[in-house]
C-alpha positions in Angstrom: 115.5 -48.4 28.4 115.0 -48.5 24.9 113.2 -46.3 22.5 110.4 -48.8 22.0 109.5 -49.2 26.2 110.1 -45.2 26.0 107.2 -44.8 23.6 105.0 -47.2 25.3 104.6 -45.3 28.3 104.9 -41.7 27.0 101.8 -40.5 26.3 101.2 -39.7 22.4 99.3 -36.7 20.4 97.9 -37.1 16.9 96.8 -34.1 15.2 94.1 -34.6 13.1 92.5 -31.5 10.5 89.1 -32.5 9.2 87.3 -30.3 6.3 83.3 -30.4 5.6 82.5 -28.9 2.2 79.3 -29.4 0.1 80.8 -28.6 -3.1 77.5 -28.3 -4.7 78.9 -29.9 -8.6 81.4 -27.5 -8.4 85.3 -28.2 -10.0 87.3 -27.9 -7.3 89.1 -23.9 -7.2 92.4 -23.5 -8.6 94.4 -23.2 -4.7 93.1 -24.7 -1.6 96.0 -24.4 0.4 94.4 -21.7 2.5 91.8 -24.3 3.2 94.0 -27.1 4.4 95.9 -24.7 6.6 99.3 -25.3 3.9 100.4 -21.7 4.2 100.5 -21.2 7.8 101.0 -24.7 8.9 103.5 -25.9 11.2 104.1 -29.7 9.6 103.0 -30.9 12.9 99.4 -32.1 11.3 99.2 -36.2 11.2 96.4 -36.7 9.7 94.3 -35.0 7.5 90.2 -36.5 7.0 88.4 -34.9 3.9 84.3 -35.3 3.7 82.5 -33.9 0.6 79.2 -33.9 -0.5 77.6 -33.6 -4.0 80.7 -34.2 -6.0 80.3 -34.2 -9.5 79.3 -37.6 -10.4 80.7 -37.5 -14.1 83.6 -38.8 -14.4 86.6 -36.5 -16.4 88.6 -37.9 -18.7 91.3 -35.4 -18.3 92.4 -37.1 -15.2 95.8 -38.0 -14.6 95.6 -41.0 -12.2 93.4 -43.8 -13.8 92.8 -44.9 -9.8 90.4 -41.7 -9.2 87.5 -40.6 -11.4 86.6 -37.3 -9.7 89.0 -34.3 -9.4 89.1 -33.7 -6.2 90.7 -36.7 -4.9 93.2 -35.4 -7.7 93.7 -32.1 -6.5 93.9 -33.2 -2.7 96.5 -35.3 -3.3 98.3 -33.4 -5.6 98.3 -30.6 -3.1 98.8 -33.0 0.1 101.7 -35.4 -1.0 104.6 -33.2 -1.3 104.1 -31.9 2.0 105.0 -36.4 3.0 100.6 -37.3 3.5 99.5 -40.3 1.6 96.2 -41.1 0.9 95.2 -44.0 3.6 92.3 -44.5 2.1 88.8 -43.1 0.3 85.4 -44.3 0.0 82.4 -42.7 -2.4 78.9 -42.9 -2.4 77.5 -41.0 -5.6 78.5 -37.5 -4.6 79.5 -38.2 -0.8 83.4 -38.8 -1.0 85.4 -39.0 1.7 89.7 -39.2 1.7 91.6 -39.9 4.5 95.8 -38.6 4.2 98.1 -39.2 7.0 102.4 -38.5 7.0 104.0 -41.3 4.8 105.8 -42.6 8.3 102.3 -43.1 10.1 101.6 -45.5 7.5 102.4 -48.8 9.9 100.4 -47.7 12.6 97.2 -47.5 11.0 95.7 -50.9 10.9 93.1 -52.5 10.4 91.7 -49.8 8.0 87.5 -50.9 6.5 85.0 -48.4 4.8 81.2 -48.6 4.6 78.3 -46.9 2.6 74.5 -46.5 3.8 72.5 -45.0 1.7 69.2 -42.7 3.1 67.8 -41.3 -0.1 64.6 -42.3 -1.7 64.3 -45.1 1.5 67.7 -46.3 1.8 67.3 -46.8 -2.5 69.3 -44.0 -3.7 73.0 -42.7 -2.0 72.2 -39.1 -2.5 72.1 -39.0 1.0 73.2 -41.5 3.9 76.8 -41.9 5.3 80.1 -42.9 4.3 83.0 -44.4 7.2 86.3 -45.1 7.5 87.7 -47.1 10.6 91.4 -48.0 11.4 93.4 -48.5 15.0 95.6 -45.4 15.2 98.6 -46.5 17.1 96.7 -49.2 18.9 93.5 -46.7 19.3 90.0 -47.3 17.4 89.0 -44.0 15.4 85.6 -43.7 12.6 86.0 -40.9 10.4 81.7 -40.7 9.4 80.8 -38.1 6.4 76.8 -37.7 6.1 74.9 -35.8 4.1 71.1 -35.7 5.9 67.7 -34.7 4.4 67.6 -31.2 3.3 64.4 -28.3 4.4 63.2 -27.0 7.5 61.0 -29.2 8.5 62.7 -32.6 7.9 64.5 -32.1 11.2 63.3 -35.1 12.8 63.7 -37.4 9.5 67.5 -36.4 10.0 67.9 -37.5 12.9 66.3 -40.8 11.7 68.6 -40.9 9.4 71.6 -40.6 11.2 69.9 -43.5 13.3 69.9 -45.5 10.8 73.5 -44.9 9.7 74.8 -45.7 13.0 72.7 -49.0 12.9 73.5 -50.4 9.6 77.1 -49.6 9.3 78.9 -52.6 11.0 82.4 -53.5 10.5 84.2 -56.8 10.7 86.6 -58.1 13.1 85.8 -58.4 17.1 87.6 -54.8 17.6 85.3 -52.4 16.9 82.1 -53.9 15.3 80.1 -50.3 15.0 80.6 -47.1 14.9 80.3 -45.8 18.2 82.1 -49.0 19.5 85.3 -47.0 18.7 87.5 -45.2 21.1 87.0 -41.5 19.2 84.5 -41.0 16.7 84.4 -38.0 14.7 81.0 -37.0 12.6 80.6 -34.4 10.0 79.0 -33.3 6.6 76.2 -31.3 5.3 74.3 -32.1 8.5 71.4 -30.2 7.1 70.3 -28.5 10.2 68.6 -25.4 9.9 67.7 -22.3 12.1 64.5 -22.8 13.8 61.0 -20.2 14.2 63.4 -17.3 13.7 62.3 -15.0 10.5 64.9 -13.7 7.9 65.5 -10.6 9.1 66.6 -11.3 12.7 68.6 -14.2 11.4 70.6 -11.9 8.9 70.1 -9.0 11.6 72.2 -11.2 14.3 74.6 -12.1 11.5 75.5 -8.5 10.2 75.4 -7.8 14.1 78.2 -10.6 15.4 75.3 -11.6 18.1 75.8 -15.2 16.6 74.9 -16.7 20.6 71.5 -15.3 20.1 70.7 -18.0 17.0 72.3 -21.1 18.9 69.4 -21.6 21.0 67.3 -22.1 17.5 69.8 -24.3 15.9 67.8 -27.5 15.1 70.8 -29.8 15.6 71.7 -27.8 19.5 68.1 -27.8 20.3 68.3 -31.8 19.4 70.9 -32.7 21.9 69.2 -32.2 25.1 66.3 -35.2 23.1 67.7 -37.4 20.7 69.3 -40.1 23.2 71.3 -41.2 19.9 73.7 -37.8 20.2 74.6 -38.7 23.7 78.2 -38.5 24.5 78.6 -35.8 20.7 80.5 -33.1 21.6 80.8 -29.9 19.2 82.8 -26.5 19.4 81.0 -22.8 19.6 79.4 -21.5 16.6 81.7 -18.7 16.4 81.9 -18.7 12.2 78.2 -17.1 10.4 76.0 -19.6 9.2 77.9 -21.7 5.9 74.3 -21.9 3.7 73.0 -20.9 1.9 75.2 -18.6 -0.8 75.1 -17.3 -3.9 77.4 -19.1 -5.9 80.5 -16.8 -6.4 79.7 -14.6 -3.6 79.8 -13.9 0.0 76.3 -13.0 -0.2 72.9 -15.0 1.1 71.0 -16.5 -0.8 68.9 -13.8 -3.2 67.1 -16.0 -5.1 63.3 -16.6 -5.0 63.3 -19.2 -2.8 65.1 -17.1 -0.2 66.8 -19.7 2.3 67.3 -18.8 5.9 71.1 -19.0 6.7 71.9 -21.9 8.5 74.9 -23.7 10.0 74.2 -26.8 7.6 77.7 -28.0 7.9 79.3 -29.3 11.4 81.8 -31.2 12.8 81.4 -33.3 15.9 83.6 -36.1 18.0 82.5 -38.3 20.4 84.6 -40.2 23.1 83.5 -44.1 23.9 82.6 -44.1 27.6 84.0 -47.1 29.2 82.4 -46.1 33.2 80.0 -49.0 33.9 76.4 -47.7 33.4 76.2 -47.1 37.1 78.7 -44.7 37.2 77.1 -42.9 33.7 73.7 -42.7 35.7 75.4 -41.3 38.6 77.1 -38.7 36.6 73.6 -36.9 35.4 74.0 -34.3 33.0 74.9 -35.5 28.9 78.5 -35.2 28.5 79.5 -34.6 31.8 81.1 -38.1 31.9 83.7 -37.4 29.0 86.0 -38.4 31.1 85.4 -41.3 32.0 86.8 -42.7 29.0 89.9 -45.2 28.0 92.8 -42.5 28.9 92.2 -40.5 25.3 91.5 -37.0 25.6 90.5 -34.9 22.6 91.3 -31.3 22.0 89.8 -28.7 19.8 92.3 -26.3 18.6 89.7 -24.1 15.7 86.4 -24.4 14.9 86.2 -22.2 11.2 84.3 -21.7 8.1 86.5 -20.0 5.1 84.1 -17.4 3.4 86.9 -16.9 0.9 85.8 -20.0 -1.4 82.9 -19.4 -3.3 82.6 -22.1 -6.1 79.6 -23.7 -4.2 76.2 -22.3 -2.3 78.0 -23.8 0.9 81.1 -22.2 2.6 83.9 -25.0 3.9 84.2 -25.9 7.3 87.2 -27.3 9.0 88.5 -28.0 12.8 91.9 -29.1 14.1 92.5 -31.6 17.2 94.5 -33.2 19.1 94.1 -36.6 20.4 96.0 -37.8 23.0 96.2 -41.0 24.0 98.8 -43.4 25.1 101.4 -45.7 22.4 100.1 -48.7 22.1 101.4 -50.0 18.9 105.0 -49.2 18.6 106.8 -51.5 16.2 106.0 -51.8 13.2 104.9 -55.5 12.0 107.3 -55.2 9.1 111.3 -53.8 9.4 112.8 -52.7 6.2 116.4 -51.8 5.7 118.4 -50.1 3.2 121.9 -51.2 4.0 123.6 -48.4 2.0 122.9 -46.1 -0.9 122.3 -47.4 -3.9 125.4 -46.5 -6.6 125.0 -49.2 -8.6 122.7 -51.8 -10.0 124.3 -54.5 -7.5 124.0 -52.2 -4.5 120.0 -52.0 -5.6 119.3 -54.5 -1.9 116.8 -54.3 0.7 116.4 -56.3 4.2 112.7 -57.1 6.0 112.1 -58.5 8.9 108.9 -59.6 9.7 107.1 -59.3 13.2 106.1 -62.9 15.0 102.6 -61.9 14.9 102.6 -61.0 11.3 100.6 -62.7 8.6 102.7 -63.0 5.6 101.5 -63.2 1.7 103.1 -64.7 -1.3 101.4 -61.5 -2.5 102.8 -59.5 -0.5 105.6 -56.8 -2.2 108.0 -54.1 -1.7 107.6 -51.1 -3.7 109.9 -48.2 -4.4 108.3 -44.7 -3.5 109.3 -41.4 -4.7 109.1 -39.0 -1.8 106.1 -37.4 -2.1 104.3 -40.3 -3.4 100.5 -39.6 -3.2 98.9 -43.8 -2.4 100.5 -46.8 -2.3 100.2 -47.7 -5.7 102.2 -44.7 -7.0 105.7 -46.5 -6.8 108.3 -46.3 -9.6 108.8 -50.1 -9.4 108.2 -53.1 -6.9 109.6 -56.4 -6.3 107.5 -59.4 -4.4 108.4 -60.1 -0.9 109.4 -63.8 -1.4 110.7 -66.1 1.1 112.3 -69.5 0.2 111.1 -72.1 1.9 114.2 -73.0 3.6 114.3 -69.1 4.4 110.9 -69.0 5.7 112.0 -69.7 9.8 114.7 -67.0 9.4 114.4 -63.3 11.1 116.2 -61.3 8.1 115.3 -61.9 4.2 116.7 -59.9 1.4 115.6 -58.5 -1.8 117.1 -57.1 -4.8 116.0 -54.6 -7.2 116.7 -55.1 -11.3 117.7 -52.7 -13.6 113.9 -52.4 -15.1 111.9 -52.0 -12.0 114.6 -49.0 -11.0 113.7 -45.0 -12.0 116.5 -43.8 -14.1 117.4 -40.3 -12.8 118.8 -39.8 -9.0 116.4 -38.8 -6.3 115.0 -39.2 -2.7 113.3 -42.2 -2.4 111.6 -44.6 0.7 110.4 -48.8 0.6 107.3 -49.3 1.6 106.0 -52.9 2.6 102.5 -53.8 1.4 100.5 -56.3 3.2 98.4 -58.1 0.7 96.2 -59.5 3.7 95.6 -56.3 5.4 95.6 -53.9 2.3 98.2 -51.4 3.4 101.4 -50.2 3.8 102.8 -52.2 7.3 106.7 -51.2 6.7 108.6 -48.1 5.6 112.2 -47.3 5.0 113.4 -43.3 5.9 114.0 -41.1 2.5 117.4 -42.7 1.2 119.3 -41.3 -1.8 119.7 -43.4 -4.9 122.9 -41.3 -7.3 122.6 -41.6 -10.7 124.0 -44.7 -11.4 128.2 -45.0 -10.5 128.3 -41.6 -9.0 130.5 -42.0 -5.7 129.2 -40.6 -2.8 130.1 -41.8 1.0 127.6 -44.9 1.7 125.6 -44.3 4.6 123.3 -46.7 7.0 119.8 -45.7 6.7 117.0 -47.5 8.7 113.9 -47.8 10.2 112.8 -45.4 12.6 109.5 -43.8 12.0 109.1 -43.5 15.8 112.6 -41.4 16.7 111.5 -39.1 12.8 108.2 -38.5 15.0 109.8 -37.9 18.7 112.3 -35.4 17.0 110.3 -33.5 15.2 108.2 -32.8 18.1 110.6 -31.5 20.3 
């Protein structure tokens, strides 16, 4: 049996880490490793999903990478690629920004990747508040990654959930796959949800707070209270409350908010998933209670490993939230649609070669290139040099085609590096090499094959 049939039927997990955070303006603080889980992870994290609100909307000039105008899309990536997680993609909506990194050798599998924007504020005028998306097929699997940031105050409860209507109905993607956002198999929904603590007074809130009798405020929590009304959260799914509320702070503090306005604390920032039901609506009926037919789904099962705020970041009047899962779900996709080989290390100029061979079902671009990545590379525009994928047209029925790097479009010092295939139709990555070594030019080391084989990486680091 080969590796490919092996993968098809083993059952797959993806770990995914997402992070809330309204920033509040704020330049992002000098080390966030604590908050993407850097110092004590395993490497075992796929994916990483970033949603912000209220990002500074001016645009520094001290940036290093002309492609970003905010600095923390900067300092993500800065602080992301040398662990091997590229930036997928991002989408921004004023100061809603949302980032989505996943391991360099993932890169093929995520397909079909499409963002969308809905603005709320001022009547769907202004993008202070609505929703930004990002949608992709994970290894043959439909996921939405959906950042909001809802109406603010206590008593706009039910325009929020309005609002979040209206996301859901206006943000529609192309391609007969997955059209909206709850037509995909997982969804997962976060941001500054905006939900506040209901007919409670001050002191009992901050009373159960200092107390650790956080149960005793779920009951009031506008968004739990929601769930068993609002037919539009049916099928969300959220972990306990087991972090103090994350709003609102005094900026540089772990202390609640002093000012004269006095907010309640409230658990304004929250991370939810939702799995697509696929049981006919007979079966769903039968099934009663909300939720109780999660598994009744396409196979996938998702797994909440942490539910956590980190009180020790206090650049904005909100504290960070972030959750780690596990999806499981069968391989679907498990060959990439382009195969690029590195025949043997590259000790001089001549040797500077590279096969591809393209899937059946491919859709091949004149446009379409192959660039040279340092490891670590942070998007797929951060290559060293490229060359364009071209086919003869005598060449264009064979399996194999070869390319060849010149002297100007190589890096002049030695160093790990990987090919990556871009597809100009489908604006990604769709083919990676494994890290090869390129010597400093005429330095004699034993030539090794190197090849393909993001799926045996994967299996081997997880046993």
């Amino acid at each position: 049996m080969s590796v490919y049939k092996r993968y098809y039927i083993t059952p797959f997990s993806n770990r995914v880490h997402i992070i809330t955070w309204n920033v509040g303006s704020a330049t992002p603080p000098d080390d966030i490793t604590s908050l993407l889980g850097l110092n004590v992870g395993d490497g075992n994290t796929d994916m990483y999903i970033i949603g912000l609100q209220e990002v500074n909307s001016m645009i520094n000039k001290r940036l290093k990478d002309v492609l970003f105008t905010d600095q923390w899309s900067e300092v993500c990536m800065e602080r992301l690629s040398p662990f091997g997680y590229v930036l997928v993609t991002s989408q921004r909506m004023q100061g809603l920004l949302l980032l989505v990194f996943a391991k360099y050798y993932h890169l093929p599998f995520l397909r079909g990747v499409q963002t969308e924007t809905t603005r709320t504020g001022l009547g769907g005028y202004w993008g202070n508040k609505g929703g930004v998306s990002a949608r992709m097929s994970v290894f043959g699997h439909t996921i939405c990654f959906l950042n909001c940031h809802l109406p603010a105050h206590m008593e706009n409860s039910e325009q929020r959930m309005e609002d979040f209507e209206s996301i859901l109905q206006q943000q529609q993607f192309e391609g007969q796959a997955a059209t909206g956002v709850l037509d995909h198999d997982v969804v997962f929904w976060f941001g500054d949800l905006n939900f506040r603590i209901d007919d409670l007074e001050m002191q009992v809130v901050k009373s159960a707070i200092d107390n650790n009798k956080l149960p005793t405020l779920w009951e009031k929590d506008q968004l739990n209270m929601a769930k068993d009304s609002e037919t539009v959260l049916e099928g969300f799914q959220e972990g306990p409350l087991k972090f103090p509320p994350t709003y609102k702070f005094d900026v540089g503090t772990d202390t609640y908010d002093t000012s004269g306005k006095k907010r309640k604390p409230a658990w304004t920032d929250r991370i939810l998933w939702r799995l697509r039901v696929t049981a006919p609506a007979g079966a769903a009926l039968a099934a009663g209670k909300r939720g109780s037919i999660s598994g009744l789904t396409s196979g996938t099962k998702v797994t909440q490993h942490c539910y956590r705020s980190h009180m020790e970041y206090t650049v904005s009047d909100h504290k960070p939230v972030s959750s780690i899962f596990t999806l499981q779900f069968p391989y679907k996709v498990d060959v990439p649609l382009v195969t690029l080989i590195v025949e043997d290390e590259w000790n001089s100029i001549a040797d500077a070669t590279a096969k591809f061979k393209l899937a059946p079902s491919y859709s091949r671009s004149s446009w379409d290139w192959i660039g040279l990545y340092k490891v670590g590379f942070k998007h797929h525009k951060d290559y060293v040099g490229y060359v364009w994928a071209k086919q003869e047209e005598a060449d264009f029925h064979r399996q194999e085609h070869q390319v060849t790097f010149t002297e100007e479009e190589l890096p002049k010092g030695s160093g790990d590096f990987i090919l990556g295939y871009y597809s100009n139709n489908m604006s990604t990555i769709v083919g990676v090499t494994e890290p090869f070594q390129q010597p400093c030019t005429g330095q004699s080391e034993r030539a090794h094959r190197h090849r393909w084989s993001s799926i045996r990486h994967h299996h081997s680091s997880r046993e």
